[in-house]
C-alpha positions as MATLAB code, in Angstrom:
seq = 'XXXXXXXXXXXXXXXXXXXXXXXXXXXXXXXXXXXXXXXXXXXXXXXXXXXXXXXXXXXXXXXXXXXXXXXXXXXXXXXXXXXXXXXXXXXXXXXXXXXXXXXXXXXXXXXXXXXXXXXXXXXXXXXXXXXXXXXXXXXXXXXXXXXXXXXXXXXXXXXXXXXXXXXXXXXXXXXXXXXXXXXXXXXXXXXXXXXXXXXXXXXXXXXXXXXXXXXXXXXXXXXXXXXXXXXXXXXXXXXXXXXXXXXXXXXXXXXXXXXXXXXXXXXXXXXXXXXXXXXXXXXXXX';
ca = [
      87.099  135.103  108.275;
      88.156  131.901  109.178;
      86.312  129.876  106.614;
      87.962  131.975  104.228;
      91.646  131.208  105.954;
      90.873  127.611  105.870;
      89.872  127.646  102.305;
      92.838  129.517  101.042;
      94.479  126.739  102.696;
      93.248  124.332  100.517;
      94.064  126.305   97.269;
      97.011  125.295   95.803;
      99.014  128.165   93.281;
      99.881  127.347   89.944;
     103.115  128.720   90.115;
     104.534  130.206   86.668;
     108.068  128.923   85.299;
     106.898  125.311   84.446;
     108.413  125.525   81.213;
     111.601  126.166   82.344;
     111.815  123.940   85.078;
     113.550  120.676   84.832;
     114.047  121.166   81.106;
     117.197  119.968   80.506;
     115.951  116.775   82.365;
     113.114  116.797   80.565;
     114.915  116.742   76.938;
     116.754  113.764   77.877;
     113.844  111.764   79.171;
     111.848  112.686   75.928;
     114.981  111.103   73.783;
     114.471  107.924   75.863;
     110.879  107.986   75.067;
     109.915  110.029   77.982;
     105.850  111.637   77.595;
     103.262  113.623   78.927;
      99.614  111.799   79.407;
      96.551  112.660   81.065;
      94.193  110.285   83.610;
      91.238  110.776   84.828;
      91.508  111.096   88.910;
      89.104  110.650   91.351;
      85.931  112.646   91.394;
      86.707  113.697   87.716;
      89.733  116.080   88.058;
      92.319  115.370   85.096;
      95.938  114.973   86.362;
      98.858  115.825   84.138;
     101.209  113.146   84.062;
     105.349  112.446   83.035;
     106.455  109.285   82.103;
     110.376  109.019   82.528;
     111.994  106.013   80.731;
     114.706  104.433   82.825;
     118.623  104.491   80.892;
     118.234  101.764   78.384;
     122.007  101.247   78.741;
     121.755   99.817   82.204;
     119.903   96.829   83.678;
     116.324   97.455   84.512;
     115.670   98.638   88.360;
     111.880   98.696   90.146;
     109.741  101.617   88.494;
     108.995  103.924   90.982;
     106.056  106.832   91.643;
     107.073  110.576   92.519;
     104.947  112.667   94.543;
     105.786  116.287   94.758;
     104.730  118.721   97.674;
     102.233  121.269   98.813;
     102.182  124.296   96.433;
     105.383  122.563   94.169;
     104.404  121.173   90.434;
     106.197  117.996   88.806;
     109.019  119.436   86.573;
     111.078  121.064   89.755;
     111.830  116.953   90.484;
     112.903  116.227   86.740;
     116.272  116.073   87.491;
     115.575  113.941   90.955;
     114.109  111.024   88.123;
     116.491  111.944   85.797;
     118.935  110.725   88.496;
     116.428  107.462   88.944;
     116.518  107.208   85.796;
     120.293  106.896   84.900;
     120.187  104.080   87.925;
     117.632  102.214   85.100;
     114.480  103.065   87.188;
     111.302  104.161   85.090;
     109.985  106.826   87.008;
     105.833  108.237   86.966;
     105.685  112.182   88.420;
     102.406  113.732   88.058;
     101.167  116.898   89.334;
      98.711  116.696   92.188;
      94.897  117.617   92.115;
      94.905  121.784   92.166;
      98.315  122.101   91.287;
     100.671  122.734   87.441;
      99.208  121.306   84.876;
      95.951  118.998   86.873;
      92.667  120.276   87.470;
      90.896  120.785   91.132;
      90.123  123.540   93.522;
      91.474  121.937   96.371;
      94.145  120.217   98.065;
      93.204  117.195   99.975;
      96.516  116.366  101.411;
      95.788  112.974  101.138;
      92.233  111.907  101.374;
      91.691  112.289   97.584;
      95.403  111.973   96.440;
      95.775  108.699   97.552;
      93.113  107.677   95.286;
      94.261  109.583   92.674;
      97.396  107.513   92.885;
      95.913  104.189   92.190;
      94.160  105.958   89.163;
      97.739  107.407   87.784;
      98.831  103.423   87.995;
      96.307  102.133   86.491;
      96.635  104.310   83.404;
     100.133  104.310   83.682;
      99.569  100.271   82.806;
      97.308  101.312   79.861;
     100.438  103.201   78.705;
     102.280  100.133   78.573;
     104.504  100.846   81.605;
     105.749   98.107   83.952;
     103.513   99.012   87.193;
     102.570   95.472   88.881;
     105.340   95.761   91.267;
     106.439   99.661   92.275;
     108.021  101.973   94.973;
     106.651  105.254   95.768;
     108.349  108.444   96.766;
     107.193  111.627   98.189;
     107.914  114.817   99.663;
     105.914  116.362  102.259;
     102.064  116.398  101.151;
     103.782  113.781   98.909;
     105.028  111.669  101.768;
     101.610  111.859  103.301;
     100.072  110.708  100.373;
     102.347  107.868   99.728;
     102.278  106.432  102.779;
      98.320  106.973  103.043;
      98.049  104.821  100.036;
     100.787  101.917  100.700;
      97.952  100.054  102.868;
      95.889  100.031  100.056;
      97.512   98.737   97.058;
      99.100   95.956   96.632;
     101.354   97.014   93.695;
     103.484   98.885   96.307;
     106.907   97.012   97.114;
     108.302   99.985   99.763;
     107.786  103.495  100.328;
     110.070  106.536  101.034;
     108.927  109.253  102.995;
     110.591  112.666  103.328;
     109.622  114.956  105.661;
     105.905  113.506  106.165;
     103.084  114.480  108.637;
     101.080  112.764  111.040;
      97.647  114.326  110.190;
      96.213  117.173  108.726;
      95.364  118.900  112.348;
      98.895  117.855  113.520;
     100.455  119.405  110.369;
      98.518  122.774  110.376;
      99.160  123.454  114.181;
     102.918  122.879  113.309;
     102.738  125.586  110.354;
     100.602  127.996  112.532;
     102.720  127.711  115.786;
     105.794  128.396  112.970;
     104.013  131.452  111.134;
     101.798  132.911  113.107;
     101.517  131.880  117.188;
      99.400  134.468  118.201;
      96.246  133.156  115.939;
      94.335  130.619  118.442;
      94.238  127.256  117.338;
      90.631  126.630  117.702;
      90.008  129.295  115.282;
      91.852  128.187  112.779;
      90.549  124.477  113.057;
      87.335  126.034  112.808;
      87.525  127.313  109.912;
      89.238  124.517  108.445;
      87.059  122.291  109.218;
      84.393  123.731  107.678;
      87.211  124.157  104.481;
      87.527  120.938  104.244;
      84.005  119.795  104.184;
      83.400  122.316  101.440;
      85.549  120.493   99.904;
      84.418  116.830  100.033;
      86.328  114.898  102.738;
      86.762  115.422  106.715;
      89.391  116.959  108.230;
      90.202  113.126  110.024;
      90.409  111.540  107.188;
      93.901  112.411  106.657;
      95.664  110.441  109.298;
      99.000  109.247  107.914;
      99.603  107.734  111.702;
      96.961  105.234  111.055;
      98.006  104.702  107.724;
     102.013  103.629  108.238;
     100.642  101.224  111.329;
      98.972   99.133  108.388;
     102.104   99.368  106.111;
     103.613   95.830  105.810;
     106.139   96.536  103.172;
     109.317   98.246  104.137;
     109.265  101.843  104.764;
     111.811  104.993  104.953;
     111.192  108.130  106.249;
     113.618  110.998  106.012;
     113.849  113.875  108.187;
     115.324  117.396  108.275;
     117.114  118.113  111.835;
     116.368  121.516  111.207;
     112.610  121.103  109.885;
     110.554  123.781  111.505;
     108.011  123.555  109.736;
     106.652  120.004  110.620;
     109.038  119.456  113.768;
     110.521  115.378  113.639;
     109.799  115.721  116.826;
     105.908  116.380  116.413;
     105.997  114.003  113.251;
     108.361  112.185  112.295;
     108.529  110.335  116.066;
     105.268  109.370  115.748;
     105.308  107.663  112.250;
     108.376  105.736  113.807;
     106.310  104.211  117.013;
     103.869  103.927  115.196;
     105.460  101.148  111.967;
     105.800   98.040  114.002;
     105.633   95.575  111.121;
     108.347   95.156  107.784;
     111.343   96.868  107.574;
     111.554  100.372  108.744;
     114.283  102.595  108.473;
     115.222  106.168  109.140;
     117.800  108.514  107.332;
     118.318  111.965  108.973;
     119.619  114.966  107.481;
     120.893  117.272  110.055;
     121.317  120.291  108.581;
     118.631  120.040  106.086;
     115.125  122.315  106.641;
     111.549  121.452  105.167;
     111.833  122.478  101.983;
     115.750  121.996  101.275;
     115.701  118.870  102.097;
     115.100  117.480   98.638;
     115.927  120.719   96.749;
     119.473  120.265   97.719;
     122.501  117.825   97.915;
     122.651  116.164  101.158;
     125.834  113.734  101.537;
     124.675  110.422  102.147;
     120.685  111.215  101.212;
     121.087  109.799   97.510;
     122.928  106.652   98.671;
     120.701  106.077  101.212;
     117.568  106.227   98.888;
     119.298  104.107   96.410;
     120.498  101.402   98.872;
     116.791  100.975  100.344;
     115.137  100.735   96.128;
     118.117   98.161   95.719;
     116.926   95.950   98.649;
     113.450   95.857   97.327;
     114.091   93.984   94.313;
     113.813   90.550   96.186;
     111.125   91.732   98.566;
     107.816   90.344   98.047;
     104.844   92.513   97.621;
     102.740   92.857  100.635;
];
């Protein structure tokens, strides 16, 4: 039975509604020029990608990559780049591996993503977008996998992070001691262990602590104050210690919880965000 836990854990929902969601967004990116594409991922899965045309009325800002969360799809952020885009930002969202419109069994939460990343980039260039110098942005399994990949491309000018995770143990113990306390943890690693090696990758691989110490460009994490379900104090802490080279700076949303921190309108969150992308356009790559 706990095999079977720890492989529903790994299967991300297709949640129904994507047609509907971030439509209005949507319509005005497709009169920019704003398209759907498809690239080939690693391993073979096929990930649906956006491309989001920044406002051709203002001057061009860095193009930036969204990442969206565990069990979310790429059209509930349209109106997040829609907002990038009336800045003049060209933004990239794409659906993860296993989730709206991409192929794959399995989430990865990182180990595979991050490749998948450099693969969306790459095509992205194909496309005829302006990738050689880009910041990344991601929520939750998004953070994770943006900061995961930072170290290993150089394209990346700076990184925000909201609401990230240490590593994939660290992040599960968080959701179980939220959800369900009495279930032992042991158990559950067990069986997601053995998950995740079904799957292709280790369960250590996903270490977003080791990732952000080799991040030399600068970094932002945000955090909910009222996150239970990865703790700052179990998480975001951590990260912090842990990015002791570049810039690093931290933006914290006291009221906010996991998942409202991006799905609402924090005072101060969008200003913040925009203030660190405008001090990247003189930073050299790393």
């Amino acid at each position: 039975f706990a095999r079977a836990v720890g492989w529903a854990t790994l299967r991300a929902m297709r949640w129904p509604g994507r047609k509907w969601a971030g439509s209005k967004a949507r319509k005005r990116s497709r009169l920019r020029g704003g398209r759907r594409f498809k690239v080939a991922g690693e391993g073979g899965v096929s990930l649906d990608v956006w491309y989001s045309p920044g406002n051709p009325d203002v001057e061009p800002r860095i193009p930036i990559v969204f990442c969206h969360g565990w069990l979310e799809f790429k059209e509930i952020h349209m109106p997040f780049a829609d907002r990038l885009n009336q800045r003049g930002h060209d933004v990239l969202l794409y659906d993860h591996r296993g989730h709206g419109h991409s192929t794959g069994c399995a989430t990865t939460f990182g180990s595979m993503e991050r490749l998948d990343l450099s693969h969306v980039l790459d095509a992205a260039k194909l496309q005829g977008a302006h990738v050689d110098r880009v910041a990344t942005i991601g929520f939750s399994l998004g953070a994770a996998t943006v900061l995961q990949h930072a170290p290993t491309d150089p394209r990346i000018a700076g990184v925000i992070a909201l609401a990230p995770f240490v590593n994939l143990r660290a992040a599960i113990n968080s959701i179980r001691h939220m959800l369900t306390p009495w279930v032992r943890q042991a158990w559950l690693m067990g069986g997601l262990e053995h998950a995740t090696q079904k799957a292709g990758y280790k369960i250590d691989e996903v270490c977003t602590l080791e990732a952000i110490s080799r991040i030399h460009v600068p970094v932002m994490i945000v955090e909910g104050g009222r996150d239970r379900t990865l703790p700052p104090a179990d998480h975001i802490r951590p990260l912090e210690d842990a990015k002791t080279t570049g810039t690093f700076k931290l933006f914290k949303v006291d009221r906010a919880g996991h998942g409202s921190l991006l799905h609402k309108q924090w005072p101060g969150l969008n200003e913040a965000m925009y203030e660190f992308l405008d001090s990247l356009e003189a930073q050299p790559t790393q």
